[in-house]
FIDO-831803 format. One line per field, with one value per residue (C-alpha): residue in three letters; y, z, x. Coordinates in steps of 0.5 Angstrom, whole numbers. Layout:
! residues N
aa: ala,...
north: Y,...
up: Z,...
east: X,...
! end
This chain:
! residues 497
aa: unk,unk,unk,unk,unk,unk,unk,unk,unk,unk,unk,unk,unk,unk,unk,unk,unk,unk,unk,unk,unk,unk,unk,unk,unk,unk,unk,unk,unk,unk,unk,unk,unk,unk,unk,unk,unk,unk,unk,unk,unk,unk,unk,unk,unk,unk,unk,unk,unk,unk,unk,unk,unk,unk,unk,unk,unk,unk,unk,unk,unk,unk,unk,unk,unk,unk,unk,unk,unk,unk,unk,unk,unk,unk,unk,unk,unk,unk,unk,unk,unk,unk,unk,unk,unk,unk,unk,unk,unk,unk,unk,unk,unk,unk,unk,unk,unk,unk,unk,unk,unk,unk,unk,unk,unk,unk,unk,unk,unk,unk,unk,unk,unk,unk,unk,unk,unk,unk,unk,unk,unk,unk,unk,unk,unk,unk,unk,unk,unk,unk,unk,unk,unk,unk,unk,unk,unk,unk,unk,unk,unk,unk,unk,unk,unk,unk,unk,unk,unk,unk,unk,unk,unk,unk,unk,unk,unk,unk,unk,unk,unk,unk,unk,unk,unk,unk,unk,unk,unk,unk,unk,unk,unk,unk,unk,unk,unk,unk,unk,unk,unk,unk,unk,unk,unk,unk,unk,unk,unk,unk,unk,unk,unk,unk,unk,unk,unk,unk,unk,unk,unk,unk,unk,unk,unk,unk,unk,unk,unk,unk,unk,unk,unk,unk,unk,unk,unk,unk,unk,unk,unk,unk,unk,unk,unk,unk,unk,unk,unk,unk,unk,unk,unk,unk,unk,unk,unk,unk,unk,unk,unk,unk,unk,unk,unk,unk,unk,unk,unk,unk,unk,unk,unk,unk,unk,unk,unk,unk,unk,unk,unk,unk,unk,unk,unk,unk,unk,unk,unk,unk,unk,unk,unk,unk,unk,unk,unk,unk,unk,unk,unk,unk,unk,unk,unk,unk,unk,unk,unk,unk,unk,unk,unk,unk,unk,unk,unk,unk,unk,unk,unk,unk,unk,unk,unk,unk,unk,unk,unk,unk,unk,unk,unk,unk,unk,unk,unk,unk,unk,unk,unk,unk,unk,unk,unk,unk,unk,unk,unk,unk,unk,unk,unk,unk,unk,unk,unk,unk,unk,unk,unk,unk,unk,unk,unk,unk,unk,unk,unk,unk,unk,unk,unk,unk,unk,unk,unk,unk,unk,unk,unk,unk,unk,unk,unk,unk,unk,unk,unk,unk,unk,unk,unk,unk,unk,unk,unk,unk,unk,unk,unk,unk,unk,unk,unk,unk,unk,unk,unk,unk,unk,unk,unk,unk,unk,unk,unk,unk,unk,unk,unk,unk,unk,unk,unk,unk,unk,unk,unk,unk,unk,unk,unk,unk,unk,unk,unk,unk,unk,unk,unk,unk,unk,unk,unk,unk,unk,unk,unk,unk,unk,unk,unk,unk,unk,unk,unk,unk,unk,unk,unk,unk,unk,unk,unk,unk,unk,unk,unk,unk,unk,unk,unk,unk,unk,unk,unk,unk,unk,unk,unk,unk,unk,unk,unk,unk,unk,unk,unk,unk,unk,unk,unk,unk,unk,unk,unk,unk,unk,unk,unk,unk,unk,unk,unk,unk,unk,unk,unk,unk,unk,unk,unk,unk,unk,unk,unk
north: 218,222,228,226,233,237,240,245,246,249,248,255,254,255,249,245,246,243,237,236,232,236,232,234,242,242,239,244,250,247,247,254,256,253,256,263,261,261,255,255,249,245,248,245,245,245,239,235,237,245,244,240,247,251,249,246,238,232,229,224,229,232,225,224,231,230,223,225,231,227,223,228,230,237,234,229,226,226,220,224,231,232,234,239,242,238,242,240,241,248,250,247,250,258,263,263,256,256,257,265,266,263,259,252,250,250,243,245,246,242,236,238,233,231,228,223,222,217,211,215,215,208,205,208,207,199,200,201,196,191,195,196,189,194,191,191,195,199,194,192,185,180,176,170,164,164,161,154,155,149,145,149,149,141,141,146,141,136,138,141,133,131,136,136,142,147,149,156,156,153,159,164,168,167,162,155,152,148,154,159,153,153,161,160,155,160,165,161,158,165,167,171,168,168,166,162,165,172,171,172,170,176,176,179,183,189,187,186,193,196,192,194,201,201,198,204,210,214,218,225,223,223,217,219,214,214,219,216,210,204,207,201,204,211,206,205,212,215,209,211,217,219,225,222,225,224,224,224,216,215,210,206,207,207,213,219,217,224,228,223,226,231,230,227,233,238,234,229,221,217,211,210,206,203,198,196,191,192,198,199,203,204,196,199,193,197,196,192,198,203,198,198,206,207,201,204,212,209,206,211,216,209,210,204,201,198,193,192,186,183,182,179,173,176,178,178,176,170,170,173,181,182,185,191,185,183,188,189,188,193,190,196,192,190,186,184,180,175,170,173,177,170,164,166,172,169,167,173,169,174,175,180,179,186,185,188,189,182,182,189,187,179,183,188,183,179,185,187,180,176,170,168,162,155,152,156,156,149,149,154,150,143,146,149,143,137,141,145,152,153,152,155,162,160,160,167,170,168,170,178,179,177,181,187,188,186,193,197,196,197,204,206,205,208,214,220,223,226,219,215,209,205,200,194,190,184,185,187,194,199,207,211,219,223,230,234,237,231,230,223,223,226,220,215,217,217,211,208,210,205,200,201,202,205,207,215,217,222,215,214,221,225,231,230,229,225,229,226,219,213,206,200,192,188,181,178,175,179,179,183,186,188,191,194,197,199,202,206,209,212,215,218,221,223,226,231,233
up: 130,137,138,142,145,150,152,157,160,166,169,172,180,182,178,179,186,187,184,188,195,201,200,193,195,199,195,189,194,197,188,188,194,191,185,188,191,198,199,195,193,198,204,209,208,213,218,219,225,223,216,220,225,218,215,220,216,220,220,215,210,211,209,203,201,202,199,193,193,192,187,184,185,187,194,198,204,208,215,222,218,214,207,203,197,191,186,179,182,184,177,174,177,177,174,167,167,167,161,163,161,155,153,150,149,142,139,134,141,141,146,152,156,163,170,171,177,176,180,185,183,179,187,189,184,185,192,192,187,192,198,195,192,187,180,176,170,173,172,169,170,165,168,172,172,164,166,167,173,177,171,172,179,178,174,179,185,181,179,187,189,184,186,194,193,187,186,185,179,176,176,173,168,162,165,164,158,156,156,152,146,148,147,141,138,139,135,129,128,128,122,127,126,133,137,143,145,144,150,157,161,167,173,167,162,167,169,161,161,166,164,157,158,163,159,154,158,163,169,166,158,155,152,147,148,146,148,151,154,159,165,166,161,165,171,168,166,173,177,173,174,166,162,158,152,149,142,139,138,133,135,128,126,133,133,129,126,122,129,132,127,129,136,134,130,135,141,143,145,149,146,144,148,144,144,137,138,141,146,152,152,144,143,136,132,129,121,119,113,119,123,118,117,125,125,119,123,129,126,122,128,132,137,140,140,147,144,150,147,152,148,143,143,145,138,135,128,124,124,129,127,126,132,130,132,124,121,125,121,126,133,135,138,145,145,151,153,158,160,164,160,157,160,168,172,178,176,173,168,163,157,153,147,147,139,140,148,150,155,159,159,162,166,169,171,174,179,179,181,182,178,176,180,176,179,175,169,168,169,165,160,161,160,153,151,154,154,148,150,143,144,151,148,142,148,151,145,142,150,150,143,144,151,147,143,150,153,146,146,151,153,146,149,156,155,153,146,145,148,144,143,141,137,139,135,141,149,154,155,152,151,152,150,155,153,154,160,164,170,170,176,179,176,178,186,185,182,187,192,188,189,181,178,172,170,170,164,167,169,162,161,165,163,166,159,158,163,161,157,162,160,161,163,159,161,167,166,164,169,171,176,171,166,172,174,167,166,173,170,164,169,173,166,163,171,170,163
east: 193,197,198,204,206,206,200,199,192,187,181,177,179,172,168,175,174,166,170,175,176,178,185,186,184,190,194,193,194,200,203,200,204,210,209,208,215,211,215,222,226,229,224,221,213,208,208,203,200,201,197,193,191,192,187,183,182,184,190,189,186,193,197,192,193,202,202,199,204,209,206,206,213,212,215,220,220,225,225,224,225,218,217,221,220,224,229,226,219,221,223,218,213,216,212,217,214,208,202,200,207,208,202,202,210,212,212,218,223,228,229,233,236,233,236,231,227,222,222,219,212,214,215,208,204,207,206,198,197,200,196,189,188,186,184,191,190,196,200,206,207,202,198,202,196,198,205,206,211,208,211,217,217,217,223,227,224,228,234,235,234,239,244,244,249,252,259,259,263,258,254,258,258,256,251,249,251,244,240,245,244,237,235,241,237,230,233,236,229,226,231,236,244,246,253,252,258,255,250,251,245,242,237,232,232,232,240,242,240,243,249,249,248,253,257,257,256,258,255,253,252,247,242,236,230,223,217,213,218,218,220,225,229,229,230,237,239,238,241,247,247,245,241,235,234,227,226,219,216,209,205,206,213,217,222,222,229,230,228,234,239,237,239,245,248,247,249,254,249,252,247,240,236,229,223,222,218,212,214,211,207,205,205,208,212,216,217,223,225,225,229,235,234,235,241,245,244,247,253,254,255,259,253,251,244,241,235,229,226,223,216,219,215,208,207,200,201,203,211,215,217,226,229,235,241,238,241,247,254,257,257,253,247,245,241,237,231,228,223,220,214,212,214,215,217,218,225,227,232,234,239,244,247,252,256,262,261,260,266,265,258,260,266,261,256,261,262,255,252,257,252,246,244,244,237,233,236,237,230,228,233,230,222,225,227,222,216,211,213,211,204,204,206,201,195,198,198,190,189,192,190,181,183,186,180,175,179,179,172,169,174,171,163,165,170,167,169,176,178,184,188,193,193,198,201,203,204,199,198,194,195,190,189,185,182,187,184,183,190,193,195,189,184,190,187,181,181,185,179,175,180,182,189,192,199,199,203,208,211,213,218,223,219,212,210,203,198,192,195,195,197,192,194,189,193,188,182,176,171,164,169,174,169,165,172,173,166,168,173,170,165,171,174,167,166,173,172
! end
């Protein structure tokens, strides 16, 4: 089981610096100086060229040292001007701050609702995955050679020589008619009711998202979500201008529902934003009586619930799991989902079933995207239709689940003792405890030096939580490569602790 708390740690200086490269020293001398208050929060540090003098290391050495400090978001930079100190990195790193000071962080403190500034480190991470054609363990995309988009592309091909030329009413919300039935008609044979008219097709379920909480929040309220969560969903809150609030989430059962409760007695929530089934990053599905429990608490409070099911269909067991839209009466569940986990992700179709709110949410997405282009939805809707996605997502599905247990494994021979994991339930991703001396971030490049990624787990909170968790991507195709690169990477944990 986890310990999904907050974990102080320190490694003494000098046997920390013998393992070290001479971008990583400078590095954490230059949080030291931030920490001591040498640099204070919006203050520009050192040039490259003056560092470069200071500390008598090259240029490159420098540029290292400085892209991994903003990784680490300790500093920004900013075109034509250098790099600065960033505020919250500041505060975090003051001396009151820090483990001398008040030790490990009690477990029993309140949640305190955060600004959320992720995506920086999301858009690095992503950047290196695509510039050091590295082994993709970082990824958060599945594996696209699975999807039968040469079959889609053919009927997209054909659909755009029938139609030389598309009005664009025909694209308007809430999309193209044929697909809604066809999603409808997913979820009346998996046991959910449905209306067709409930439903209003997006560009992914990224901008259901975005659409639904915009829909039922405003900039500064604050949104509970899970701890860890996907950092989509944080995406959301800091693009409109919200406060997360984390709420501790047990890699079996999903979300803490009494520590909810709490939240929500003590502070007014905006609404709650989960993944029951098959949450990225635990792959927890999460157990149909606490669904209803987690429904019946929102709707007593009116909070609406904003449901990311985009794994909805990867599941590992013999029926599809419930989603929350089953047990809701109230209309207080936004529903979104897509294709793009299990079908095809190049054309980013996507859906939102938004209960009492499916008007703003059609109005928004009207004002936001103006449409969804018709070609790919007719075409996803005509594969639906003529051809056995049933028995393609049958394949995707016994693919994930042997290269699940392929990972699993494999992480228990290499990684040293102390090492933990998840156990998914659907998905393709595997979270995985560190011991607790072991940074994240600081394995991440040094990965990346050997052509590996991972998904560092600070990306996965809006308090730097999850130092020593990082998050694995078992959808490609196990090769020698790929147990090399894993095989690799438990040297370099075994090497930090």
């Amino acid at each position: 089981m986890f310990d999904l708390g907050i974990h102080w740690h320190s490694k003494p200086r000098a046997a920390r610096a013998r393992s070290l490269k001479l971008y990583e020293k400078l590095a954490d001398e230059m949080t030291e100086a931030v920490r001591r208050g040498v640099f204070a929060s919006g203050e520009r540090i050192p040039s490259v060229r003056q560092a470069s003098q200071q500390y008598g290391v090259s240029i490159k050495t420098v540029l290292h040292a400085y892209a991994l400090l903003e990784s680490r978001g300790i500093v920004e930079s900013r075109p034509q001007s250098g790099y600065f100190v960033r505020d919250a990195a500041a505060k975090a790193l003051a001396p009151d701050a820090s483990p001398a000071a008040g030790g490990k962080r009690a477990r029993e403190a309140p949640p305190v609702a955060a600004t959320v500034d992720v995506s920086r480190l999301v858009l690095s991470t992503l950047r290196s995955i695509r510039a050091h054609d590295a082994v993709p363990f970082g990824s958060p995309y599945p594996d696209p050679s699975l999807f039968p988009w040469r079959r889609i592309n053919q009927y997209a091909n054909a659909i755009a020589r029938r139609h030389a030329s598309w009005n664009l009413i025909d694209d308007l919300p809430p999309g193209n008619p044929e697909l809604i039935r066809q999603i409808a008609r997913r979820y009346a044979e998996n046991g959910v009711p449905v209306d067709p008219d409930e439903i209003i097709i997006t560009l992914g379920a990224t901008e259901a998202i975005n659409l639904s909480l915009q829909a039922v929040a405003k900039p500064g309220d604050t949104v509970a979500v899970e701890s860890p969560t996907y950092y989509a969903m944080l995406h959301a809150i800091e693009r409109l201008g919200m406060r997360a609030i984390e709420v501790t989430t047990h890699p079996v059962h999903g979300i803490d529902i009494d520590a909810l409760a709490q939240v929500i007695a003590k502070q007014k929530i905006a609404a709650c934003m989960v993944m029951p089934n098959f949450q990225n990053p635990l792959g927890f599905q999460m157990p149909d009586e606490r669904k209803r429990q987690l429904v019946e608490l929102l709707a007593a409070h009116e909070i609406p619930a904003i449901e990311n099911d985009v794994y909805q269909e990867l599941y590992y067991g013999e029926t599809r799991p419930s989603t929350l839209k089953n047990f809701d009466t109230q209309g207080l569940v936004l529903h979104c989902a897509s294709f793009s986990k299990s079908l095809t992700a190049s054309y980013r179709i996507g859906w939102a079933m938004p209960g009492r709110y499916r008007a703003q949410v059609e109005k928004l997405k009207f004002l936001n995207t103006l449409t969804t282009p018709s070609v790919p939805q007719v075409a996803v809707a005509d594969y639906l239709r003529q051809d056995g996605y049933d028995r393609h997502l049958r394949h995707v599905r016994k693919v994930y689940r042997q290269q699940a247990n392929i990972m699993m494994a494999l992480v228990q021979r290499f990684f040293p003792v102390g090492t933990r994991m998840s156990a998914p339930q659907g998905g393709y991703v595997l979270w995985v405890e560190l011991p607790r001396r072991i940074d994240s971030m600081q394995l991440y490049q040094a990965a990346l030096a050997r052509s590996i990624t991972v998904g560092p787990g600070m990306m996965f909170s809006a308090r730097n939580d999850y130092r020593h968790f990082i998050r694995l991507n078992y959808s490609y195709p196990w090769t020698a490569q790929s147990e090399a690169a894993l095989k690799t990477l438990g040297e370099l944990v075994t090497q930090m602790a």
